[in-house]
N, C-alpha and C positions, 0 to 999 in steps of 0.2 A: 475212896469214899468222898473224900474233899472235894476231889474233881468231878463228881460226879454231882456234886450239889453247885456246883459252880456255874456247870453244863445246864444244868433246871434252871435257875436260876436266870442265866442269862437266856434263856429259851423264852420263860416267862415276860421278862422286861422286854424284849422284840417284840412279843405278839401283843401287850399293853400300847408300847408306839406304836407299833403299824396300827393297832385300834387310833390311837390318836390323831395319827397323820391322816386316817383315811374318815376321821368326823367329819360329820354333814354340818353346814351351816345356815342357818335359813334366818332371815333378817324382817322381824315386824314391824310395824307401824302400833306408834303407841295412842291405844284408846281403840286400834282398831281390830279385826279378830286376825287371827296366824291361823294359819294352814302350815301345819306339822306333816311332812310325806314320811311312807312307812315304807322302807327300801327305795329312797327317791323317788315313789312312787310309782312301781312294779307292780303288775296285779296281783292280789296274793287267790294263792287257791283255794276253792269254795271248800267248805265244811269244815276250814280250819279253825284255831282258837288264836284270838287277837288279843293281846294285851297291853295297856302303855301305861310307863308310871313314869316317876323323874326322881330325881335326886333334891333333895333338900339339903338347905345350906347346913344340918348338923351332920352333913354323909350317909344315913339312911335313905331309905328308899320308898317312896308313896306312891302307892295304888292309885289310877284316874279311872280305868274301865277298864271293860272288856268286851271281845263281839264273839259272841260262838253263833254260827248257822246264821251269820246276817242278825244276829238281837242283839242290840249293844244294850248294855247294862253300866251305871256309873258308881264308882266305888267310892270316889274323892267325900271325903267328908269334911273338909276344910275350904277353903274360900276357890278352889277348882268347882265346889258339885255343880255351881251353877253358872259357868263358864264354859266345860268342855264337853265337845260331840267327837263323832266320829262320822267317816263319808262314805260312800260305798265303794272306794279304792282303800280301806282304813286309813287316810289321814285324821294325825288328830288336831281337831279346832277347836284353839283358844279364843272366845269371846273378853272384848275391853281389855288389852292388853297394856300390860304397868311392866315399869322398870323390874318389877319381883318375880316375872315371868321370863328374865333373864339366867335359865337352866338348861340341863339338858338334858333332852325326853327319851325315852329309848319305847320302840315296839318290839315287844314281843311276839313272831310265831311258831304256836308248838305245833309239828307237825307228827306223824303216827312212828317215827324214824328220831328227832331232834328237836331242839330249842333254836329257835335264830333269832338274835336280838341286831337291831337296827339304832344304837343311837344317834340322838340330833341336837345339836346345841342350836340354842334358841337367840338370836340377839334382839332388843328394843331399842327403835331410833326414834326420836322426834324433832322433826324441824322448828326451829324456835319462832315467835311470835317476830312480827313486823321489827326492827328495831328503830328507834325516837331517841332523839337528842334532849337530853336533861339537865339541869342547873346552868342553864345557859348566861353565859356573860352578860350584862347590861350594856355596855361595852368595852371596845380595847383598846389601849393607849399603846398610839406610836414608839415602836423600842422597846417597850416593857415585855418578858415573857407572863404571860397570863390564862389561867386557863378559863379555856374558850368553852368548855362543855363537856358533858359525860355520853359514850353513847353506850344503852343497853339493849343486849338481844337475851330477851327471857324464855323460860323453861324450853331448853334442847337438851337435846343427847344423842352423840355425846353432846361439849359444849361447845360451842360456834365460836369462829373467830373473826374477827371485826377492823374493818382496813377506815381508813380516814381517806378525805377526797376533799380537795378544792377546784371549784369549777371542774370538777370532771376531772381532774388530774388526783393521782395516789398522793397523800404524802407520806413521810418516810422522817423517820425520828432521829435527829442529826444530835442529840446532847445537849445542844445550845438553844439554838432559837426554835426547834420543835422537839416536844418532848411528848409520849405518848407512852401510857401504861395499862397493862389490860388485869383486870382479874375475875374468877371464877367463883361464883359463890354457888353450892350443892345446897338444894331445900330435903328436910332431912326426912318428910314424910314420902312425897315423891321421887327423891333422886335426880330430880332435874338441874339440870343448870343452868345457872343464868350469867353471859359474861359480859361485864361490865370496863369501857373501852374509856380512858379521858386522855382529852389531847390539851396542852397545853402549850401555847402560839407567842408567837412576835410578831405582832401587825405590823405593818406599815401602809402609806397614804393609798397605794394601789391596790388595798383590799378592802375600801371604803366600799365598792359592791359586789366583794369575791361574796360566792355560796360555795356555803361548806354541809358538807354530808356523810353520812358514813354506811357500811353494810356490810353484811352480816352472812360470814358463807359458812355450809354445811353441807355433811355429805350428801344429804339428799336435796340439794338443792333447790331451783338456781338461786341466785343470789339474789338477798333482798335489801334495799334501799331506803335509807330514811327519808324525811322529806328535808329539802335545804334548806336551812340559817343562811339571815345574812348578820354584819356584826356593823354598829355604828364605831368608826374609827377615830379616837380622838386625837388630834396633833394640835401642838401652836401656830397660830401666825405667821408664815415666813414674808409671805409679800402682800399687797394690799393694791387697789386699785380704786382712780377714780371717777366715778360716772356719771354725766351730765344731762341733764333731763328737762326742758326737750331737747330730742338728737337734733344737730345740725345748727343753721345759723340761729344767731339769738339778737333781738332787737330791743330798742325801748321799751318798757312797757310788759316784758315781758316777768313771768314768776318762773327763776332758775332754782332749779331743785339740787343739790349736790350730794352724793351716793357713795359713799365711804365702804369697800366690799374687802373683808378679808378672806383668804384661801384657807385658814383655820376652822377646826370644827372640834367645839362647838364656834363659831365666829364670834367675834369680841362683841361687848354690848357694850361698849360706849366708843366715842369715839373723840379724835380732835379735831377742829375744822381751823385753816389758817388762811382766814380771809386779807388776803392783800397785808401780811405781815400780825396782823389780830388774829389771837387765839380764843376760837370759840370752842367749850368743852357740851357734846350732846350725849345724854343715854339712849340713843337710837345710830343709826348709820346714815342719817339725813340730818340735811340743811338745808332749808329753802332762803333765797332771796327775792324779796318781793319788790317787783315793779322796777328792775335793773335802769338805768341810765348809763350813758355814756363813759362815767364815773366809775363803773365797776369793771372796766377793763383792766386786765390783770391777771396775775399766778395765782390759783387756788392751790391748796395742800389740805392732805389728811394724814392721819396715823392713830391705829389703835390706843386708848390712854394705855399707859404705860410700856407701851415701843414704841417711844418717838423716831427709832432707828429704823426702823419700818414705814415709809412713808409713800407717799402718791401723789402725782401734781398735774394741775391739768391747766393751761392759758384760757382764759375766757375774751371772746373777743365781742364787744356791745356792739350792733350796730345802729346808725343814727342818721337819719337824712333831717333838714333843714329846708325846705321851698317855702318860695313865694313869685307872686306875680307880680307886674306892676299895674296891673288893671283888676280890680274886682267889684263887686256887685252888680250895681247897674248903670250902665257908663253909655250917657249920651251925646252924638257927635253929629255934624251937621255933615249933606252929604258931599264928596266931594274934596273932605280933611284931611288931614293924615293924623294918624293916632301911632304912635309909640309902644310895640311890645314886647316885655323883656322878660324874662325867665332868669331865677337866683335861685341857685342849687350849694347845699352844704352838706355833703355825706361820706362814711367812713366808705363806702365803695360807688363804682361806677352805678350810673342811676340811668334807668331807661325810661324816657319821656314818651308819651301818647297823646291825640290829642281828637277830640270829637265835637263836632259841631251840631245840635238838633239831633243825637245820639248818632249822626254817623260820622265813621271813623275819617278822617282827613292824614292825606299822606305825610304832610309835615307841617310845622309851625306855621299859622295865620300870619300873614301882614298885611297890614292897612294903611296901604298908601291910594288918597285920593278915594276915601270912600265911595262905597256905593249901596244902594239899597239892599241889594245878595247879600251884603258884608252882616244886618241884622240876625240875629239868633244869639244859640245860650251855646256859649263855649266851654269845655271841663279838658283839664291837663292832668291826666294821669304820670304818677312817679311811682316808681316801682323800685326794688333792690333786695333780692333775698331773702320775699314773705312779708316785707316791708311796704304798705302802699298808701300812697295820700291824693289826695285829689285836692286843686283850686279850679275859683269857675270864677266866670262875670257873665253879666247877658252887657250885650253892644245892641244897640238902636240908632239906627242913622237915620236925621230925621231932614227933610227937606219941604221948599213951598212948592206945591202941585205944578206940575205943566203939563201943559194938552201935546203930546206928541204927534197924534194924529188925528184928522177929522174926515171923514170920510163919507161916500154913500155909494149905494146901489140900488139897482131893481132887484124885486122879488125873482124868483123861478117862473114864475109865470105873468110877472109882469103888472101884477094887478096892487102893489104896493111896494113902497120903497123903504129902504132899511141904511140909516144911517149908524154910525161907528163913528164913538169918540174915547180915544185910547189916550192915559195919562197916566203920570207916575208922580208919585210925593209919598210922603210918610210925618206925620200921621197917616193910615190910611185916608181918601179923602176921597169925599162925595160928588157924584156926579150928577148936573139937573140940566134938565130940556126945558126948553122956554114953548113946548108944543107938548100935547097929551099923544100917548099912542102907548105900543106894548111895548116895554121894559123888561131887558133882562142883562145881568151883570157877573161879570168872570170872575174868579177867584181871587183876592187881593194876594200876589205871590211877588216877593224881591221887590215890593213898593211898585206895583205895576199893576193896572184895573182898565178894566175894558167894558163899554157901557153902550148896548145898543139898543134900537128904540123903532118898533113896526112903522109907519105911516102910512095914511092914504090921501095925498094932496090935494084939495082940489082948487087949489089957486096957486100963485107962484108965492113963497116964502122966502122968509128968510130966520134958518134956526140958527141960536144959542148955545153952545155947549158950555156950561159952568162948573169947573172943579174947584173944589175949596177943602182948605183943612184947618188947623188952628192955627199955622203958620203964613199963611194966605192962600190966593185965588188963582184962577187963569181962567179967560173967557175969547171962545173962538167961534166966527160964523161961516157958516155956509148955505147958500145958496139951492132951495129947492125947487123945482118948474112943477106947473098942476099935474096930473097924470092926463086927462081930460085935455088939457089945450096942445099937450104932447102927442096925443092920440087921434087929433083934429088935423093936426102938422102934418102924421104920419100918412094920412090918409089923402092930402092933397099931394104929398111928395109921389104917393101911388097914381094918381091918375094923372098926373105930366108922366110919370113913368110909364105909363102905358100910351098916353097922347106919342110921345117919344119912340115907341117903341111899335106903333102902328105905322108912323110916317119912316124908320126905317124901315120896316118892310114894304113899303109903297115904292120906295127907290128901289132898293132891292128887285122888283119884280121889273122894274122898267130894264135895268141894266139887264137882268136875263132877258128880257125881250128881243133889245136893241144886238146882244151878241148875238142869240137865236136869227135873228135877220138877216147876221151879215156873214153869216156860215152859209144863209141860204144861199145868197147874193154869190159866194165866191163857189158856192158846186155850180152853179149854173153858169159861170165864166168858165169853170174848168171842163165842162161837157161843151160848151162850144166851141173853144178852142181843139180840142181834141178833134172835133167831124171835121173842122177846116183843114189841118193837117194831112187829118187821110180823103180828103175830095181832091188835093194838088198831086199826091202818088199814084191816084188811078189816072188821069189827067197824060202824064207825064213832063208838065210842065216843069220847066226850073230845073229841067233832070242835069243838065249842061252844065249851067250855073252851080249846080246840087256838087257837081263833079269839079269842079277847078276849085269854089270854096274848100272842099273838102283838101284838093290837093294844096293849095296856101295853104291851110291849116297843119299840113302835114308837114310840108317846108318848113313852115313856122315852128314846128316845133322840132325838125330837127339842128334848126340855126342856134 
């Protein structure tokens, strides 16, 4: 009998597990509706009777509906009635699905033969809200562990769990300098959880602009990320630098600014300045010196008050030039002189001289030896040295008494008036006058040089004047003009002995052709006489004898 209750017994417990092992499990979204399958969702056969209830957490049993012939009817009189349907596969659906809806349902169908019950546990997940970074550090001091911030991922379920991240990299909780602790707090109406993540840090200077972030992973994923933090890093002082403003060379005259920078944050707010040995104490990181002189060449130094042992130094070098000329303003010299020019230069570096005369550039320094009138104008000596420039000037005026260089004349182009030319040089400029009226016109006064001509139409012979003069004196030169008219009287008697001239050679002329014509005639008509005479003595036969021994003499003769 024992064993035979033993045999039940364990018969029972089998077929209880294999129900266990073989539960359906179907997973909803909370808030949103479940779909409950009634045999996995097999089609059940028409006409039958569909039932589903669940289990309540006191282990009794509650009614939800029922579907006979396709009419589903709802039984739930409790916070079900106006939640759940049913489908035309009989699943059953849960509308707004809560953590309480965490049971499991069973279908019931009776068929005309059995009862077949189908149960299905039910689970509810919710993915948690975004997670945010909270009570965030103001910020973090170098070496200190301090917590950096809380990060929370609210209402999930289950409840989510939360990883730390700098620049994209995980961090990981070592005991010492990272310390990270999570916990879970259940809200007691909904069941939800919310878990709450804080990490507490050891800054150091290279996390001045780490971002840090955290997120939040669950099973229904993916993962979600907070937005990044950054943290202001606070450290002291180690080194200090100093900086000088304006960059580069620095001259007389100028306003040097000096810039005390420490690598400390927050940076010191005052500072020490050690001008050339003198301690000047600023509540700012600057020191200007105004209007520098040659005198402020030298070591500057800075350091944070209170780290003198911190310090920064920088050489300042003034630069300074000194010129002058030995000629300035306005320096007059007779032409001719020689005038002396020297240049005196005094500067901390090499000085590049320029030099322009009437503003154009001149290859190299003027000398004035034996002036001359060119030598006049306004001369400027540019110095120059690294942003440094001065300019000296003088004007020179070489002044001389006028001379007539040349006096000259000509005839017009057509002859019908004569044009004289008297060309002189002096300085003052200096005037030119004709002791005769006519047209006047005068060339540019250029290098003390003026040229002064004057139309005329003579009609007697003259004799002009030419008069230069200036404040320094004169010069007076003549020249010699003939009438146009008595010239033109000349010209015309020279023409006809030219032609008297030129009629009587061709009179000879024609005789000599005559007299040769003549004597051409004279010699054909010897030579046509001579000719008949010759041949009258061959018909003849005369002389034939004589003809014949001359011949043969001649022939001896020429062979001897």
């Amino acid at each position: 009998m024992h064993s035979t209750v033993c045999n039940v017994g364990a018969f029972v417990l089998s077929v209880m597990l294999l129900q266990v092992s073989s539960l359906e499990t179907v997973t909803g979204i909370y808030g949103e509706t479940i779909e409950v399958p009634c045999n996995r969702g097999a089609p059940t056969p028409a006409n039958l009777f569909i039932k589903w209830k669940y289990d309540k957490d006191d282990g009794s049993s509650g009614d939800l509906l029922i579907k006979k012939k396709d009419v589903a009817s709802v039984l739930a009189t409790d916070g079900y009635k106006d939640r759940v349907n049913i489908t035309s596969n009989s699943s059953l659906l849960i509308a707004r699905a809560t953590l309480m809806d965490q049971k499991t349902f069973t279908c019931m169908v009776v068929t005309e033969s059995d009862v077949l019950t189908y149960p299905v546990s039910v689970l509810v997940y919710k993915k948690p809200l975004p997670p945010t970074i909270t009570d965030k550090a103001e910020d973090l001091e170098k070496g200190k562990l301090t917590t950096l911030g809380k990060c929370i991922a609210r209402l999930a379920h289950p409840a989510a769990n939360i990883s730390w991240f700098k620049n994209g990299k995980p961090l990981a909780s070592d005991e010492k300098t990272i310390l990270i602790t999570s916990t879970v707090d259940v809200d007691k109406l909904s069941g939800l959880a919310t878990t709450t993540s804080e990490l507490r840090y050891t800054a150091s200077r290279a996390d001045m602009a780490a971002k840090f972030s955290c997120s939040a992973q669950h099973s229904l994923g993916p993962d979600q990320d907070s937005a990044p933090v950054t943290f202001s890093i606070h450290y002291p002082t180690e080194k200090v630098s100093l900086q000088v403003s304006p960059d580069g060379a620095l001259k007389e005259g100028d306003n040097v600014t000096l810039k005390c920078k420490g690598d400390g944050n927050p940076p010191p707010a005052s500072y020490n300045f050690f001008i050339k040995g003198q301690k000047v104490t600023m509540n700012s990181d600057s020191h200007t010196l105004v209007g520098v002189t040659r005198e402020n060449t030298g070591e500057y130094k800075c350091s944070p008050v209170g780290s003198d042992t911190v310090v920064a130094s920088k050489n300042l070098s003034i630069n300074f030039m000194d010129v002058s000329l030995s000629l300035s303003g306005t320096v007059v010299r007779k032409v001719g002189e020689n005038v002396a020019l020297t240049v005196h230069k005094n500067a901390s570096r090499e000085v590049k001289v320029t030099w322009t005369k009437d503003n154009d550039k001149l290859d190299k320094q003027p000398r004035f030896d034996k002036l001359k009138y060119a030598d006049t104008g306004n001369y400027v000596c540019e110095f120059s040295m690294d942003g440094l420039t001065q300019r000296r000037s003088f004007r020179l005026v070489v002044e001389g008494v006028p001379v007539i260089k040349r006096l000259d004349k000509k005839k017009g182009e057509d002859g019908k008036y004569k044009v004289l030319i008297c060309e002189a040089e002096g300085s003052p400029k200096p005037s030119i006058l004709w002791n005769i009226n006519g047209t006047s016109e005068e060339s540019p006064y250029i290098n003390g040089k003026i040229t002064n001509t004057i139309i005329m139409v003579p009609t007697e012979n003259l004799t002009v004047t030419c008069t230069v003069s200036n404040d320094l004196g004169q010069d007076v030169k003549f020249i010699n003009v003939s009438s146009l008219f008595k010239e033109d009287k000349k010209m015309m008697e020279r023409q006809d002995q030219t032609d008297d001239a030129s009629d009587q050679a061709k009179l000879i002329v024609g005789i000599v052709v005559g007299l040769l014509l003549a004597a051409a005639v004279v010699g054909l008509v010897y030579w046509i006489y001579m000719k008949k005479s010759k041949q009258g003595s061959w018909k003849t036969g005369e002389k034939e004898a004589g003809t014949s021994e001359e011949s043969k003499k001649d022939e001896e003769g020429k062979k001897q």
